[in-house]
Backbone as CSV, one residue per row, in Angstrom:
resi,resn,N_x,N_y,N_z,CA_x,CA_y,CA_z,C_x,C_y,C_z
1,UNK,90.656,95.167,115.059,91.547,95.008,113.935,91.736,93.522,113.676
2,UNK,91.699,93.041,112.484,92.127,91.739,112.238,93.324,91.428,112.018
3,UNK,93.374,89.555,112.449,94.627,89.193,112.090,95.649,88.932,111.119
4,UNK,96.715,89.820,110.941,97.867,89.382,110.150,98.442,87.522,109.832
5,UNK,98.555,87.583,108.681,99.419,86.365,108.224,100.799,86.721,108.344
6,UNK,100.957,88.062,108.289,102.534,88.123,108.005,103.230,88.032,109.163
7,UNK,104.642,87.682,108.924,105.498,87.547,110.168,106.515,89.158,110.426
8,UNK,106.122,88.883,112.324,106.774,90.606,112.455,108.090,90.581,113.007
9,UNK,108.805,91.404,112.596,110.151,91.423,112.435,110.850,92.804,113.105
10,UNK,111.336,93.017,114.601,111.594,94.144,114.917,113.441,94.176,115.263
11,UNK,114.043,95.697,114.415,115.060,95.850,114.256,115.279,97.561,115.043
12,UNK,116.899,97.996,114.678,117.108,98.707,115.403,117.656,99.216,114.532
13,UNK,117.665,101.040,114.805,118.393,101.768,113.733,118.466,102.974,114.252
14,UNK,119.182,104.390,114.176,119.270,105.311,114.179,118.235,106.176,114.015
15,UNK,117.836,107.157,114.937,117.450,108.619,114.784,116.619,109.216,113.641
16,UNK,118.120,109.142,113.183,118.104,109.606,111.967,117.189,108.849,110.629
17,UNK,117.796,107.932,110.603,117.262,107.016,109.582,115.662,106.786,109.594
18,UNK,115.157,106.816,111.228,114.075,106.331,111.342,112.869,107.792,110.568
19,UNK,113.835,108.969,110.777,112.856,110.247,110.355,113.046,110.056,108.718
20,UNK,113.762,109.681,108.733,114.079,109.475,106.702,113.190,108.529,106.156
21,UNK,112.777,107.313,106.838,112.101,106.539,106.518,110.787,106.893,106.531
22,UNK,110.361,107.503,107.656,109.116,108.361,107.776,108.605,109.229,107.184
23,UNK,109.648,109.998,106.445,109.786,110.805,105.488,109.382,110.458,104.001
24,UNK,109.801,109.591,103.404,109.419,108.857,102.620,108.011,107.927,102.470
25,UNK,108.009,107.506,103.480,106.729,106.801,103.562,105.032,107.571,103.746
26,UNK,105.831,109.020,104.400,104.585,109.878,104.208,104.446,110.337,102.676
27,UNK,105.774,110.736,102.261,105.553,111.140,100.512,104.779,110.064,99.668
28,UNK,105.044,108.625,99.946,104.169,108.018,99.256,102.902,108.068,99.975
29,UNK,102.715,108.123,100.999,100.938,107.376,101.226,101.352,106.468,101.687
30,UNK,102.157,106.050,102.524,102.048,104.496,103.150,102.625,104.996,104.658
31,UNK,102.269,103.249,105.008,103.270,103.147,106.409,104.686,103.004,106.390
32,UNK,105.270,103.342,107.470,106.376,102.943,107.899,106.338,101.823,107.087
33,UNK,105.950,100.867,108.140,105.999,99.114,108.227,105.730,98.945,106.534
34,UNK,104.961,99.251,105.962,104.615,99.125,103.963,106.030,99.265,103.660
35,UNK,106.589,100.632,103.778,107.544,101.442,103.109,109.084,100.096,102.927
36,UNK,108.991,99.950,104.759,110.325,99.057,105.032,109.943,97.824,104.526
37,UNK,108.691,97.195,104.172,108.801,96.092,103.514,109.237,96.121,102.144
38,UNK,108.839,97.369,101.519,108.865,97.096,100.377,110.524,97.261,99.792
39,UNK,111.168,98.064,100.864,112.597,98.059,100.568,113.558,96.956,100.440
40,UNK,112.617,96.242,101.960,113.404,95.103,102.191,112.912,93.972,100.908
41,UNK,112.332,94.190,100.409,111.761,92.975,98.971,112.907,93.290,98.229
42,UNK,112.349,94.411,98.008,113.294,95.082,96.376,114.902,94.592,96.945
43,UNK,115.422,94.462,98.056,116.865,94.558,98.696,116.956,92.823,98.413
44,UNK,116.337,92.322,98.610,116.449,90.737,98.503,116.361,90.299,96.766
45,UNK,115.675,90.845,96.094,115.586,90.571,94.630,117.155,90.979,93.951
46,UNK,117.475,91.901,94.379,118.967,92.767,93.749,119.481,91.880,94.994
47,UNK,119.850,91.396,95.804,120.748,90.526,96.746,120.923,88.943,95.892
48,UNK,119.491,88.531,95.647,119.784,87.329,94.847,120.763,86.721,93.434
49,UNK,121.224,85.643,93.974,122.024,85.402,92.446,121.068,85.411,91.055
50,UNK,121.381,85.679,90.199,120.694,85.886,88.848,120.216,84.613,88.480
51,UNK,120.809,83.607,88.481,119.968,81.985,88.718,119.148,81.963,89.107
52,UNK,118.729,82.187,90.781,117.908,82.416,91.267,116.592,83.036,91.220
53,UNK,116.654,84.712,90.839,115.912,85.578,90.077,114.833,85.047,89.247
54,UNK,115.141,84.040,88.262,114.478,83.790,87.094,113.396,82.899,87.635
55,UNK,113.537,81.681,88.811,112.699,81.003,89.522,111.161,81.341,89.936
């Protein structure tokens, strides 16, 4: 397997959450790791000030 550029990032969460996430990520066709990135993007764009945004 080749090497990643991206930086890895390991967190902790519930049971639960983790089958929900899995859940989802099988409905699309992706990974876990895809799924939670892409949440965590979209979570940082809607987190940012609207100033910011437009950059």
């Amino acid at each position: 397997m080749g090497q990643t550029k991206k930086a890895k990032i390991t967190f902790t969460c519930s049971h639960e959450l983790r089958e929900e996430l899995e859940s989802i990520a099988s409905l699309e066709d992706r990974t876990l790791s895809n799924l939670v990135e892409r949440l965590v993007t979209r979570a940082v764009q809607i987190y940012k000030p609207q100033d910011q945004k437009a950059s």
